[in-house]
Every structure is written in structure tokens, then in C-alpha cells.
C-alpha positions in Angstrom: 35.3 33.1 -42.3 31.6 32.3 -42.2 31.0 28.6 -44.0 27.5 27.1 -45.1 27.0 24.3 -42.4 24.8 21.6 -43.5 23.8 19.4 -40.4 22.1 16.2 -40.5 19.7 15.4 -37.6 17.8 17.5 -35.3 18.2 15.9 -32.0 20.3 17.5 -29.0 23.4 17.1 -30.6 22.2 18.4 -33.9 20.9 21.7 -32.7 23.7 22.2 -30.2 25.7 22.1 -32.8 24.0 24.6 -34.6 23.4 26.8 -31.7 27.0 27.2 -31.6 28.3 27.1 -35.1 25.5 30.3 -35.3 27.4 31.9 -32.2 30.6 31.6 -34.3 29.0 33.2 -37.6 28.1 30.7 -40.0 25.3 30.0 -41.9 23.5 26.9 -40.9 21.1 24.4 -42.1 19.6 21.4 -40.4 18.4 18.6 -41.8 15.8 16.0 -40.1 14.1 13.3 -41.2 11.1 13.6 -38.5 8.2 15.7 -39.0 7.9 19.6 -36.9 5.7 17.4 -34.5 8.1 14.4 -34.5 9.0 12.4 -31.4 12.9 11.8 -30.9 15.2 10.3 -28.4 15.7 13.5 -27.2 12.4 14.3 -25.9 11.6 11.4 -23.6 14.5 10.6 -22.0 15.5 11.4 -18.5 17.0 14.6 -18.7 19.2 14.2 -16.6 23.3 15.9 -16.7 25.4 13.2 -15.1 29.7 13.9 -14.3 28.6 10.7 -12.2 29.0 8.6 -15.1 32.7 9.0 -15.7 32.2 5.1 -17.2 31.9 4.1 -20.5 28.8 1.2 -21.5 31.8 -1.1 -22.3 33.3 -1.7 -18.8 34.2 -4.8 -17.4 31.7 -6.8 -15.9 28.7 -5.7 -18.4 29.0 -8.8 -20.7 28.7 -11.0 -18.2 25.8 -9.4 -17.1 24.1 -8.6 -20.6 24.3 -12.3 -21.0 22.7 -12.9 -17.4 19.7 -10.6 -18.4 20.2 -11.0 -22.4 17.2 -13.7 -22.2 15.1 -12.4 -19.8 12.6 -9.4 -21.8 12.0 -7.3 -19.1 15.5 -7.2 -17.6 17.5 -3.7 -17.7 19.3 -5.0 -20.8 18.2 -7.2 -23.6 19.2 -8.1 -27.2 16.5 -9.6 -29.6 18.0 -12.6 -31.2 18.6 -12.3 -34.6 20.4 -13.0 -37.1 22.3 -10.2 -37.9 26.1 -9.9 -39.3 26.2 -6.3 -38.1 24.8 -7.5 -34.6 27.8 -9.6 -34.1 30.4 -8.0 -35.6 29.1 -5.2 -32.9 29.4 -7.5 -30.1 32.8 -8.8 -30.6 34.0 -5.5 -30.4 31.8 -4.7 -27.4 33.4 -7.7 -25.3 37.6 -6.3 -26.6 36.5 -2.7 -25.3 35.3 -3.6 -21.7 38.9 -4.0 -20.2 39.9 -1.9 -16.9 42.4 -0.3 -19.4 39.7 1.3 -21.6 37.9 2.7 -18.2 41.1 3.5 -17.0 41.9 5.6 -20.7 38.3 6.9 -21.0 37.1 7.8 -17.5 39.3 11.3 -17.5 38.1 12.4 -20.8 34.1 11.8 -19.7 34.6 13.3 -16.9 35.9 16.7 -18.6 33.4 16.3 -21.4 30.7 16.2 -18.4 31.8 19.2 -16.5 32.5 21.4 -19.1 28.7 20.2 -20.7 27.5 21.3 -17.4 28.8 24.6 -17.3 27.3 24.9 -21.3 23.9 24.0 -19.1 24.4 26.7 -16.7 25.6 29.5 -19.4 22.4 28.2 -21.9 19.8 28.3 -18.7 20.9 32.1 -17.9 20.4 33.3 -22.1 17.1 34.9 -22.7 14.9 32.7 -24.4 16.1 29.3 -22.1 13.8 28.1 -19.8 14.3 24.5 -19.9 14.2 23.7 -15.8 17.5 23.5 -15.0 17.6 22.1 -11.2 21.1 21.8 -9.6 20.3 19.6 -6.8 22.2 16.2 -7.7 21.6 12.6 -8.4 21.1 9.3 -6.1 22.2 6.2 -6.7 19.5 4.0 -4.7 20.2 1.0 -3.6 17.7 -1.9 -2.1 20.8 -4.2 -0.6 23.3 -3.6 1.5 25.6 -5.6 -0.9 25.3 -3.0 -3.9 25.4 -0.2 -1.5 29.3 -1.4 -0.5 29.8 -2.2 -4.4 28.8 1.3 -5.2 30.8 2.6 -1.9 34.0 1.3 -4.1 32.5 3.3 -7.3 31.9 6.3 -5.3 35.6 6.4 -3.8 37.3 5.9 -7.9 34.6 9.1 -8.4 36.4 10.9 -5.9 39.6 10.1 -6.6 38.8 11.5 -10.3 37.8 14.9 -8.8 34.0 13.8 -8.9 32.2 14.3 -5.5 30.6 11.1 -4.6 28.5 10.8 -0.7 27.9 7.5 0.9 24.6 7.8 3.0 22.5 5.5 5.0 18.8 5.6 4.7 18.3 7.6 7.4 20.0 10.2 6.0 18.5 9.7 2.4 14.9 10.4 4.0 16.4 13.7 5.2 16.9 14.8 1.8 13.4 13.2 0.6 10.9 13.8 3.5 8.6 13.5 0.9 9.2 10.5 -0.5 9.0 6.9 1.6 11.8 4.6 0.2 12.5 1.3 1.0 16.5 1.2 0.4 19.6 0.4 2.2 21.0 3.4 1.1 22.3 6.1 -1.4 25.0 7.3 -3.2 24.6 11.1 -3.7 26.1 13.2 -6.6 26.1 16.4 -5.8 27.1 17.8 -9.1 24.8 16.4 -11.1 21.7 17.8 -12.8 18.1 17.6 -14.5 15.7 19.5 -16.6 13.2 19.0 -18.8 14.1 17.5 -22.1 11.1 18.7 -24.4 11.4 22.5 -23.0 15.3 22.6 -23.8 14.9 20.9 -27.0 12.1 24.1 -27.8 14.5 26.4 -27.1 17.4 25.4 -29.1 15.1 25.0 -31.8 13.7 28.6 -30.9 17.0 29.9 -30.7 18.5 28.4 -33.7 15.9 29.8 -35.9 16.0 33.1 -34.2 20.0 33.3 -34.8 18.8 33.0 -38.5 19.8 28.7 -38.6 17.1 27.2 -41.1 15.6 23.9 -39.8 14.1 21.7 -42.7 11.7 18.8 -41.4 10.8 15.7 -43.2 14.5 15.6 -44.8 15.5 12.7 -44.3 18.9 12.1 -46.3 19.0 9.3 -49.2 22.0 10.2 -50.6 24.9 12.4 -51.3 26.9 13.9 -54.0 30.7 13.7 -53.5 34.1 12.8 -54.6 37.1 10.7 -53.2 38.4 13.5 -51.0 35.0 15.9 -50.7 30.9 15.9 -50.5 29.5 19.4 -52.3 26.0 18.2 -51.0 23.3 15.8 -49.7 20.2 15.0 -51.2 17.1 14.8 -49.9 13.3 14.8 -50.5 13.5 18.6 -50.9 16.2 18.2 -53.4 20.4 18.8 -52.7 21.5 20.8 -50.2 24.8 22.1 -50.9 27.3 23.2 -48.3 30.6 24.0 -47.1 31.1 21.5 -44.3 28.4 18.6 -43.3 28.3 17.6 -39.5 26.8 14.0 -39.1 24.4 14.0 -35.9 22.2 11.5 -37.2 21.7 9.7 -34.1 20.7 5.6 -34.1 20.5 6.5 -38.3 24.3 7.6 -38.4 25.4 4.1 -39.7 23.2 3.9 -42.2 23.3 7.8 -43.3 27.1 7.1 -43.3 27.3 3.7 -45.2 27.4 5.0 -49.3 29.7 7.7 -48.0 32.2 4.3 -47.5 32.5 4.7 -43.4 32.6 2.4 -41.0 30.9 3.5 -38.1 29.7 0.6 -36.0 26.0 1.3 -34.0 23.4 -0.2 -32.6 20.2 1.3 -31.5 19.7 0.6 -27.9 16.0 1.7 -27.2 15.1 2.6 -24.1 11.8 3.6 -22.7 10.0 6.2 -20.5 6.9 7.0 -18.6 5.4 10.3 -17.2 3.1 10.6 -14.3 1.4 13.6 -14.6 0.2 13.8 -11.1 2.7 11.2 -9.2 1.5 10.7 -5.1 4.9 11.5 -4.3 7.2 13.9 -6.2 10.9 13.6 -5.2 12.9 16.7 -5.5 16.3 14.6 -6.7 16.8 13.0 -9.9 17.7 9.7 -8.8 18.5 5.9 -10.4 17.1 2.7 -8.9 20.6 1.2 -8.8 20.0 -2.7 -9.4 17.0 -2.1 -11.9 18.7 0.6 -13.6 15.4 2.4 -13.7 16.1 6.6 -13.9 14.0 8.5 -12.1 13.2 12.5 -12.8 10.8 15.2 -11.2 10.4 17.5 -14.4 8.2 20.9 -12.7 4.8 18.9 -11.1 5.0 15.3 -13.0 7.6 12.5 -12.5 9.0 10.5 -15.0 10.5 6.9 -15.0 12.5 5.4 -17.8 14.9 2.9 -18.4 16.0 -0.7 -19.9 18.5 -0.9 -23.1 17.0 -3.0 -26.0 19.3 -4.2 -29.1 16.6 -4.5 -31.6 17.5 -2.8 -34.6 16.1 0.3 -35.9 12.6 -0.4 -35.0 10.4 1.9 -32.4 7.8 -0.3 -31.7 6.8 -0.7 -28.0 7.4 -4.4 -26.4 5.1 -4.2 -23.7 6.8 -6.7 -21.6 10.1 -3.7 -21.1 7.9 -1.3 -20.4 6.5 -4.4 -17.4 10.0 -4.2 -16.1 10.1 -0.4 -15.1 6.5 -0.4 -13.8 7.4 -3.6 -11.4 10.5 -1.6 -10.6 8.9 1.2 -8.9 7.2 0.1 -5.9 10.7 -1.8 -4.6 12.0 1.3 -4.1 9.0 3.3 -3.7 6.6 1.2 -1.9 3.6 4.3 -2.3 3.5 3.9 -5.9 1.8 0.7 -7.2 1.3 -0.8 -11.3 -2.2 0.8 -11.3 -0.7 4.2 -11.2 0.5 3.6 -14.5 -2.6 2.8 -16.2 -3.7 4.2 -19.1 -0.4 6.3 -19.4 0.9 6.0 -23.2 4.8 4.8 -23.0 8.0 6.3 -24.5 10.6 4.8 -26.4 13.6 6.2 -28.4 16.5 5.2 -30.2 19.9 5.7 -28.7 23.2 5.5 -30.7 25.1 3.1 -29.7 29.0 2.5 -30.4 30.8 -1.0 -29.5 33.4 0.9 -27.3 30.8 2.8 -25.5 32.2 6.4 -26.0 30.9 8.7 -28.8 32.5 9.2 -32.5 33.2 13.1 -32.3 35.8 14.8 -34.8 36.9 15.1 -38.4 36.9 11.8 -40.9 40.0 11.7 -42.1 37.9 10.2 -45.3 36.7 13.8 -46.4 37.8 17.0 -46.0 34.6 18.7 -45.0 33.0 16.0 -42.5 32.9 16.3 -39.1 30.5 13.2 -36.5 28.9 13.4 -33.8 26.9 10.4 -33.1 27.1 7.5 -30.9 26.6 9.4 -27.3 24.0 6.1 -26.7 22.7 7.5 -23.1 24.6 10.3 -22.5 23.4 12.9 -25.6 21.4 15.0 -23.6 24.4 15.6 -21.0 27.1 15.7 -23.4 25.1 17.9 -25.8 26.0 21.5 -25.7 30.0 20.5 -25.0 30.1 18.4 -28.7 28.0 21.5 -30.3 30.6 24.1 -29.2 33.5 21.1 -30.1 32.3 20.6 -33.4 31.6 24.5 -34.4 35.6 25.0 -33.1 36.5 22.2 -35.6 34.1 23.6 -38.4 36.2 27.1 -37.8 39.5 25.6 -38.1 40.2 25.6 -34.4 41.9 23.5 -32.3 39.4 21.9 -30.1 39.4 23.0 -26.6 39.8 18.7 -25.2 42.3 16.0 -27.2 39.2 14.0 -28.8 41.6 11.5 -29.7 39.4 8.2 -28.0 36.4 9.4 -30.0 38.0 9.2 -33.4 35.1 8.6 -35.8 37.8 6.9 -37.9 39.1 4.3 -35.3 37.1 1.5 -36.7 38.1 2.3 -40.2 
């Protein structure tokens, strides 16, 4: 039976998910508070499709490291001190989620989420109208020590053992996948089944496609309210007035929280920002994605530029640039690639976008059990590009009264209720 589907937000997951509730028949409308023109965190991100990480942000082993770089502004991870109830209260739950048992519980369901995203990626690339870049080649863990190299060895070998194919390689065998890169490394880990593309050309076409399908896309809506009942919302208004549905799909992003909060949900979040740069004309252009392992700098050929990004910043929902993160990536590059220097960075305009950010590190995807016609999908925090086609085809089989095709039970939207 075909259903109005309001959806708010127009980022990856939001047009995933109406790319797919379209596919199954219903009518579709999609809310977004940006402008046609608007930057998101879907645009300058990495682009990159990653089974690699099987490994939710709350593992053990990351507090003691956010607190190591916590004070340090151009470290991979830094929270703004501030005085902030919500801030903590976030925390607290951070530090009781990164156990071994939660890796343990979570690391199976990522890694089906991943590959069954990746073969969305494959079926989306070969649809006319998808041209998006799609390059199959995997990713590589760099590493500049010896030391991380045999911590990663460890990581590679749990990969493995979860059906993920994980390569240990020396340097001399990295340059033989890069001739044309020099890299000053110990080594690599290579994941073959990973993937990149081009973020802004796959975000075009799902819009393109969505609208084609007959899915109406409303820009600069951003969602102030709601009209609803203890057991049911009949609509959400906005600037352009209420827009009634059937069924409402929250993919409001780093907003969710806030979007969610007179509806009576708890739905913990932080915005982690992260940051991005794009040489146009890089002196060397890799043909792997790859990550600068200790830095945690991501690194992404996207057709003839390259494109660098990085760092996690709890700062609330603010997108202003600190100039001092974006120091860290730059000074990041030429450890690993000692042809690139700071100057090749000048004058390029920097990136930043808001990613969603739960305490437990996995996303809230599935039916509140607070109203009968709301479905989430929000809190992916760096892994919405990759996991985005796989939520929009979960949450159009749970819009349709299907069972969804994985048990979603870790990434209950209700489990901090």
C-alpha cells in the first residue's frame, strides 16, 4: 500500500532513504533545512565505503586516548571545554559503551551493514543516471612506525577472522601498488574490499533520481515543530507551513537531537566536526584511498584532485572553522608524503561538516516504540556515506511493513529511553 513518507533531512541517509521508499511505491517528501546550494556533511567528506571498519567509535582504548589528545587543538580528536550538561551526560555513556563486549556484540552487525551497503554501491553505480566514481581498488592503513604496523597486524587478523580480507605489507610492497606516490612508511595494511567515490557527484544523483522517481525535495525547511498525539504525529511544521504524512523518517543528521527533543525522545548526540581539503592539482595522485594510520588523516583521489580530511571536534552545533584543526591535517601530510609540503595548501578554502554522533558509537536505525509512525536514522557519525544506501533500503522495508532484511536490535533508537 503506497503511504505519504515525510523525511526530515537531505543528506545521504535522507535521500537514500527516499530513493528506496520511491523504488517500493510511495509518495515521498523531503524536508531540509539547507538551501538547493547548501553545503552538508555529506559533500566534503572522504567518500570513502569502508567493511574495514567493523569497529564502533566506542571501543576500548579511545578514552584514554581522547583524553591524551582532548587538550591538544590540533590532535585527531578534541572536545572544546564547556560547560555543557548534555556534553557530559554524553560522555559517561561514551566511557560504559567502550568495553570488548560491545566490539565483541557490534563488530558482526557492522560488518553485514557494510557489505551489504557495498553491494547497494555497486547496484546504484550500474542504474542510469549514477555516475558518482565508484573505484573498487581498496583502502590502506599507512603506518609511519613499525610499532603501529604490528598493532594494526593484530586488527588486520580479528578482520579476517570476521570474514573481512585484511593484507599485511611491507613498504616495499606498498610502493608496488603506488609507484606514483613516494611514502615514507613502515608499512600498510590493505583492504581490499573497500571503496571510494565522489561524495558531491553521488549526492547529485540521488537528488536527480529522487526527483525524477517523482520524490519532492523542499529546501530551506527546516523543522520547528510538529503536530501530534501521545501515540501518533499527523505532521511537521515548517517555514512552508505543515507537512502532513503517513509515516515521518528522522535523518536529521547532527540536528536529530534537537528535531527530536519536543517529540519527548531521548536521543543522545554530539556533533563531531570534521574537516576536509581538496587539491585540485595534487603533485602526486595516489590511485588508493588510504588513512594516515596514527594521524587519522583520510586520504581520497576523487577523478584528477585529492582530498585530505580528518580530526573529530566536540564543539556543539557550530560550523565555524578553527584554523588550528585544519593545521593538524596540513602538518600531517608530508610525514607520510614527504612530496607534498604546507605551501601546497595555500589559499585552498577548508571543509568542515557536522557528523552525528551517538555515545555507543553505532547508529539509531528502526521504529520508536514512542509513535506509531516514526522511524530514525541518524547517528552514523563517520560512517553515513558507507552505510547509506543499506539504512535507505532498511528503513523503506520498515515503512512497508516488512521485516527488515538484518536484526537492528543494537541500533534501537529507543535504547536510551
Amino acid at each position: 500500500m503506497s503511504k505519504r513518507i515525510v523525511i526530515i533531512g537531505g543528506g545521504v541517509i535522507g535521500l537514500c532513504v527516499a530513493h528506496y521508499a520511491l523504488r517500493r511505491g510511495h509518495r515521498v517528501t523531503v524536508l531540509e533545512r539547507g538551501a538547493a546550494d547548501h553545503d552538508s556533511c555529506s559533500l566534503g567528506n572522504a567518500g570513502m565505503i569502508v567493511p574495514s571498519h567493523f569497529t564502533p567509535l566506542a571501543a576500548p582504548g579511545m578514552v584514554a586516548l581522547g583524553l591524551k589528545w582532548m587538550w591538544n587543538p590540533e590532535s585527531p580528536f578534541y572536545v572544546k571545554p564547556r560547560l555543557s550538561w548534555e556534553l557530559a551526560s554524553w560522555g559517561v555513556k561514551f566511557w560504559r559503551a567502550a568495553t570488548p563486549e560491545h566490539v565483541r556484540r557490534a563488530a558482526p552487525l557492522i560488518r553485514d551493514l557494510s557489505f551489504a551497503s557495498r553491494a547497494c554501491f555497486e547496484e546504484l553505480a550500474a542504474l542510469p543516471g549514477f555516475d558518482f566514481g565508484l573505484k573498487k581498488r581498496g583502502l590502506l592503513m599507512l603506518f609511519k612506525t613499525a610499532r603501529t604496523l604490528h598493532e594494526e597486524a593484530h586488527m588486520a587478523a580479528q578482520a579476517r577472522a570476521l570474514g573481512i580480507p585484511a593484507e599485511v605489507l611491507d613498504a616495499q610492497a606498498v610502493a608496488a601498488l603506488e609507484p606514483g606516490v613516494r611514502m615514507e612508511i613502515a608499512g600498510a595494511v590493505l583492504f581490499p574490499q573497500d571503496c571510494h567515490l565522489a561524495p558531491h557527484r553521488f549526492m547529485k544523483d540521488l537528488q536527480r533520481a529522487v526527483s525524477s522517481a517523482g520524490g519532492e525535495i523542499v529546501f530551506d525547511s527546516e523543522v520547528t515543530g510538529w503536530r501530534f498525539d501521545s501515540r501518533k504525529i499527523f505532521a511537521a511544521q515548517t517555514a512552508h507551513g505543515e507537512i502532513d504524512g503517513d509515516e515521518f523518517v528522522l535523518c536529521g543528521g547532527a540536528w536529530s537531537a534537537n528535531i527530536a527533543r519536543e517529540l519527548r525522545l531521548a536521543l543522545p548526540m554530539q556533533a563531531g566536526k570534521g574537516y576536509s581539503l581538496t587539491l585540485p592539482q595534487p603533485r602526486q595522485l595516489p590511485r588508493h584511498c588510504a588513512i594516515f594510520a596514527e594521524a587519522r588523516v583520510a586520504v581520497t583521489p576523487m577523478a584528477s584532485a585529492l582530498r585530505f580530511g580528518g580530526t573529530m571536534e566536540i564543539a556543539g552545533l557550530n560550523e565555524r572553522i578553527d584554523p588550528r584543526r585544519v593545521r593538524g591535517i596540513i602538518q600531517a601530510v608530508p610525514r607520510y608524503f614527504p612530496e607534498f609540503s604546507p605551501d601546497d595548501f595555500a589559499g585552498l578554502h577548508p571543509w568542515s561538516g557536522l557528523r552525528p554522533c551517538s555515545p555507543d558509537g553505532l547508529p539509531y536505525v528502526g521504529r520508536t516504540r514512542a509513535y506509531e509512525n516514526l522511524t530514525l536514522a541518524t547517528g552514523h557519525a563517520m560512517m553515513g556515506l558507507s552505510l547509506g544506501p543499506i539504512t535507505g533500503q532498511l528503513i523503506a522495508e520498515i515503512v512497508s511493513g516488512e521485516k527488515p532484511a538484518h536484526d537492528l536490535a543494537l541500533l534501537d533508537p529507543d535504547r536510551y529511553a
